[in-house]
C-alpha positions in Angstrom: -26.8 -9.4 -29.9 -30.0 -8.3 -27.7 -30.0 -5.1 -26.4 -30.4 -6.3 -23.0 -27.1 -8.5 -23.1 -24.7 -5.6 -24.9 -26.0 -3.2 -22.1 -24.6 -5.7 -19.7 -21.5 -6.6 -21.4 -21.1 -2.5 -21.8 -21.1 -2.0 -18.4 -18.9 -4.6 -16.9 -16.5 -3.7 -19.7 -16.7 0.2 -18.7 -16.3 -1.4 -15.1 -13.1 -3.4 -15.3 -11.3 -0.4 -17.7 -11.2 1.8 -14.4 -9.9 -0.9 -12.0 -6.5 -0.7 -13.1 -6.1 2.8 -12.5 -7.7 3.2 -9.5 -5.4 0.2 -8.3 -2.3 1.8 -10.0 -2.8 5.4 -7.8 -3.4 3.3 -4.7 0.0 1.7 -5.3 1.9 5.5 -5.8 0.5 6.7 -2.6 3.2 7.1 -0.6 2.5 7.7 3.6 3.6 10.9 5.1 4.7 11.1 8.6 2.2 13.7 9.2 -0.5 11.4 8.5 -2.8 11.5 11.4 -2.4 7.2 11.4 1.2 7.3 11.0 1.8 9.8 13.6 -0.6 6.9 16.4 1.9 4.2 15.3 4.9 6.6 15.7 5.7 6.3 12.0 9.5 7.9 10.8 10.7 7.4 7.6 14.2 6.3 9.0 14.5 3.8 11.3 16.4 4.6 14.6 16.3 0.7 15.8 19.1 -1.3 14.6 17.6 -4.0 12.4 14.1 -3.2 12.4 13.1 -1.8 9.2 10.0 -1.4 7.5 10.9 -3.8 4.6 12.1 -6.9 7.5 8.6 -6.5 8.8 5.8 -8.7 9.4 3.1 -6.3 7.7 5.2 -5.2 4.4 4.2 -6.8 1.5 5.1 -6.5 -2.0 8.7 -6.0 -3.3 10.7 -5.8 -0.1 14.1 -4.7 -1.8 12.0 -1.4 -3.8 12.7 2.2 -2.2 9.1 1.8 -0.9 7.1 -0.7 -0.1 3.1 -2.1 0.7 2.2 -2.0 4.7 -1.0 -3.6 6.0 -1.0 -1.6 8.3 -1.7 1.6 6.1 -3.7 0.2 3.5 -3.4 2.1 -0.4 -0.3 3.7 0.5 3.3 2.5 0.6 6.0 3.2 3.5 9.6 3.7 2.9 11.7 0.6 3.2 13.9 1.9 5.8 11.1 3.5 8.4 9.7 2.2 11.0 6.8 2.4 13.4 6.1 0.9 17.0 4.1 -1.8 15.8 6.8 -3.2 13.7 7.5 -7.3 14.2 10.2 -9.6 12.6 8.8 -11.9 9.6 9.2 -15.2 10.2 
């Protein structure tokens, strides 16, 4: 192997080991309702609405039955199933 083609290979391997875990700690992130964002969209961590929940919601992704879930509204960080914010909306 050239030198020129195992520095390459070195570096995207070196690359790609760190991805996971950078993705991994984005994932554990969870959102605090002091969180200058959170506090704009009203964010609470229990729901006062009846039927609107964070995990019924157009913007949660990811597994909607977990304790916590993904919000694209707050990207890298996950919301607690049962909050809510104002800018909650029913999935389709």
């Amino acid at each position: 192997m050239k030198r020129r083609n195992f520095l390459k290979l070195s570096a995207a391997t070196a690359g790609a080991t760190f991805l996971p875990i950078h993705t991994l700690r984005a994932q554990e992130e969870k959102l605090s309702p002091d969180d200058p964002q959170a506090k704009a969209l009203e964010y609470v961590e229990v729901s006062q609405t009846e039927g609107e929940r964070c995990n019924n919601c157009i913007h949660a992704k990811g597994d909607l039955e977990a304790e916590w879930v993904g919000c694209n509204l707050f990207p890298g960080k996950q919301v607690k199933a049962e909050g809510w914010c104002k800018v909650w909306a029913a999935r389709g």
